[in-house]
Kinemage of the C-alpha trace (Angstrom):
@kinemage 1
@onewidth
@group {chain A} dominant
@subgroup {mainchain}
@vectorlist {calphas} color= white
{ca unk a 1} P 1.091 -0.563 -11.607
{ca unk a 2} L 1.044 -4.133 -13.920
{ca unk a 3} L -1.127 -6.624 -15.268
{ca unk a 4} L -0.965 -9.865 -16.216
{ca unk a 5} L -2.424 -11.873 -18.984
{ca unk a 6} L -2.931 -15.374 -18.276
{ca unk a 7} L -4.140 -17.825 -21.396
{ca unk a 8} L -8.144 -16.978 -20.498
{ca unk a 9} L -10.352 -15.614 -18.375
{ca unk a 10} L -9.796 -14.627 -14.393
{ca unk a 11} L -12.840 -15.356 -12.963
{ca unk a 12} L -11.016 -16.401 -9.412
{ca unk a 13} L -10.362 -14.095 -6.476
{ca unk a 14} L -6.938 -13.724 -5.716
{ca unk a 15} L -4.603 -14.835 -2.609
{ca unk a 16} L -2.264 -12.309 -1.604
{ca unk a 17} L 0.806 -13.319 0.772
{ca unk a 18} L 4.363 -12.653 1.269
{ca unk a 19} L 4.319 -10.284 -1.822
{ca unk a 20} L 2.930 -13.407 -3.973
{ca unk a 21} L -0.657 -13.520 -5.287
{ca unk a 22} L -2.370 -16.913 -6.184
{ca unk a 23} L -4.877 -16.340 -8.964
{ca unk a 24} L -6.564 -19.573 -11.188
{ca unk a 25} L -7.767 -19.349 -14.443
{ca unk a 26} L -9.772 -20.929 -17.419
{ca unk a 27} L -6.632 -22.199 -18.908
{ca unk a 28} L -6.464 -24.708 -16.673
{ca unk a 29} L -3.543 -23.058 -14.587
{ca unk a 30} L -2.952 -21.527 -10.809
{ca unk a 31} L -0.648 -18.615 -11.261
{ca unk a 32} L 1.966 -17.203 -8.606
{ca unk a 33} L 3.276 -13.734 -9.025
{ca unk a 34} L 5.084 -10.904 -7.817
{ca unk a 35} L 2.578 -8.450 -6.046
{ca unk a 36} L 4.557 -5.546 -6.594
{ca unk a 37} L 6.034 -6.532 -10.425
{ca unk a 38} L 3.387 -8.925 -11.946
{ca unk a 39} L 6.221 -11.020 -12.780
{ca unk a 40} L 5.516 -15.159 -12.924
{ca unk a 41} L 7.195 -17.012 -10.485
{ca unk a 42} L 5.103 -19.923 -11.275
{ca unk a 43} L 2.153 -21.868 -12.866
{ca unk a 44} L 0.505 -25.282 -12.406
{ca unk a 45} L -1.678 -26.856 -14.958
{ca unk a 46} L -4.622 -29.137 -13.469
{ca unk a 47} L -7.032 -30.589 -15.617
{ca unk a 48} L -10.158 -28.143 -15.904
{ca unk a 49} L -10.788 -24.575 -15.435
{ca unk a 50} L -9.005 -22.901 -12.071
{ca unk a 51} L -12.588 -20.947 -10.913
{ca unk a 52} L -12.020 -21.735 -7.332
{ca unk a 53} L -10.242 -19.023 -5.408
{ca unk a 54} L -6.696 -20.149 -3.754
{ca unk a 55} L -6.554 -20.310 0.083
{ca unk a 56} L -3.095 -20.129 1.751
{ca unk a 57} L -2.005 -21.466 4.955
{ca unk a 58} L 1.261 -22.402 6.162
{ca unk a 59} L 3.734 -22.169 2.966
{ca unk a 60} L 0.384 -24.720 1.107
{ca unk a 61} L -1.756 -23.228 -1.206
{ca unk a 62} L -5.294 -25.375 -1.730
{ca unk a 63} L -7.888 -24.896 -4.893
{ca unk a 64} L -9.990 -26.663 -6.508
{ca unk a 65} L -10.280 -27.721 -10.017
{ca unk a 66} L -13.102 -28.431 -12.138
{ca unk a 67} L -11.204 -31.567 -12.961
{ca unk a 68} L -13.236 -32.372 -9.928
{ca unk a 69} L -9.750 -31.961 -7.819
{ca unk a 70} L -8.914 -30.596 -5.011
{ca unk a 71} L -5.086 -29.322 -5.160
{ca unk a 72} L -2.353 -28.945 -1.922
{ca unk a 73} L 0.677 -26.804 -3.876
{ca unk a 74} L 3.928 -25.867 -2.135
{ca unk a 75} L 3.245 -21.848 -2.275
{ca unk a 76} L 7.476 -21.765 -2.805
{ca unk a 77} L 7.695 -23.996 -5.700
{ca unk a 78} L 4.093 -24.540 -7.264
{ca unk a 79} L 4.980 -28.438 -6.404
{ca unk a 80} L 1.800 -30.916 -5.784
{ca unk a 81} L 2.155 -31.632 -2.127
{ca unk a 82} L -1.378 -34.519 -2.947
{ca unk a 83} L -4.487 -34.060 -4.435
{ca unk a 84} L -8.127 -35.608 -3.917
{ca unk a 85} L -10.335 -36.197 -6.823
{ca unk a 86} L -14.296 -35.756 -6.045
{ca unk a 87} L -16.858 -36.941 -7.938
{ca unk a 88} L -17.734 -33.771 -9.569
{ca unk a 89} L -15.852 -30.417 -10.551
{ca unk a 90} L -15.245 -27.975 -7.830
{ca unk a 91} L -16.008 -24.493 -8.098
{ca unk a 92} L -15.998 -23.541 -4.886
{ca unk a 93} L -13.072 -22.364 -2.742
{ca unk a 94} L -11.450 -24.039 0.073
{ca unk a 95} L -11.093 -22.568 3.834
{ca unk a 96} L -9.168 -23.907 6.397
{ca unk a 97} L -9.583 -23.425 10.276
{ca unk a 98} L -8.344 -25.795 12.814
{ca unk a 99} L -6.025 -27.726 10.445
{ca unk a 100} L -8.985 -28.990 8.367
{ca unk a 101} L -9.202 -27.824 4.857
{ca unk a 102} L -13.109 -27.761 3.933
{ca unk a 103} L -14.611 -27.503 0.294
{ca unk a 104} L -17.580 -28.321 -1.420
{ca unk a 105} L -18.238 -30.131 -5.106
{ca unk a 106} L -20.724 -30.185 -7.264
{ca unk a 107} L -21.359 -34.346 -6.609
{ca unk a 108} L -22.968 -32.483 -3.650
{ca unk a 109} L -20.761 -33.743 -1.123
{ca unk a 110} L -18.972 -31.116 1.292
{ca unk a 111} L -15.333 -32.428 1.944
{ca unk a 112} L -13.002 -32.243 5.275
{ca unk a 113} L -9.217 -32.988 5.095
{ca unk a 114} L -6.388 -32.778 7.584
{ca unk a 115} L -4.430 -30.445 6.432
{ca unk a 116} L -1.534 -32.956 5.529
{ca unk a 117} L -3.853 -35.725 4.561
{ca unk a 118} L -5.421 -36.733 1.493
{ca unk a 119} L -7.900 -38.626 2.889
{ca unk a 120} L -11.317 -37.016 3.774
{ca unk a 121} L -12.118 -36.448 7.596
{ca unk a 122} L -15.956 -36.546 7.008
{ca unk a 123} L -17.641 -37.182 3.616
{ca unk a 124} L -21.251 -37.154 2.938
{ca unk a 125} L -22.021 -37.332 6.309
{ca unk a 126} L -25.097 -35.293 7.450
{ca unk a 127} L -26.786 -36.952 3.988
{ca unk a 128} L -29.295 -38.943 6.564
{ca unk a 129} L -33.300 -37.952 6.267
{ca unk a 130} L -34.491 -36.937 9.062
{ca unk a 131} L -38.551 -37.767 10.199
{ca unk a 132} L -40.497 -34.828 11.713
């Protein structure tokens, strides 16, 4: 069918909607292109390797950077819609349910977001010891 070749290695899953896959890379970048042409509609350069694996919901794409970022892109235009930087690189990839976008960093903190928010619903909560 096609392939692309992006600046470095793929080591993201891809997003597949609307005949547009989301795919990150080591070269810093979150790709958008054609399912059916491999053709690049668009890129956006964060700061750090793209490992995290896009999630789409409702025309916004979320991933995480390990610029310790978390990115909201329009999925039309590759535009930053906000961003929240953690306090360590994020590997991991963002889910969404119930308008909260969820994803965990390596400063060991799970984050929770409204969906149109950057500010975090819950952080670090659940960090309390607990006697037995």
């Amino acid at each position: 069918m096609w392939s692309y070749r992006a600046g470095d290695i793929i080591d993201s899953s891809p997003a597949v909607a609307d005949g547009v896959v989301y795919v990150g890379s080591h070269d810093h970048r979150l790709y958008a292109l054609d399912a059916e042409t491999g053709e690049e509609y668009w890129s956006y350069t964060t700061g750090g390797f793209v490992d995290s694996s896009p999630t789409l919901i409702e025309g916004v794409v979320y991933v995480g950077s390990q610029d310790h970022s978390l990115y909201a892109l329009s999925a039309q235009a590759g535009e930053k819609l906000w961003s929240y930087a953690t306090g360590g690189s994020i590997v991991s990839s963002p889910r969404v349910a119930n308008g909260i976008v969820y994803i965990g960093s390596n400063d060991h903190s799970l984050y929770a977001f409204n969906q149109t928010s950057i500010s975090p619903e819950v952080q670090g909560k659940g960090n309390e010891q607990h006697e037995q």
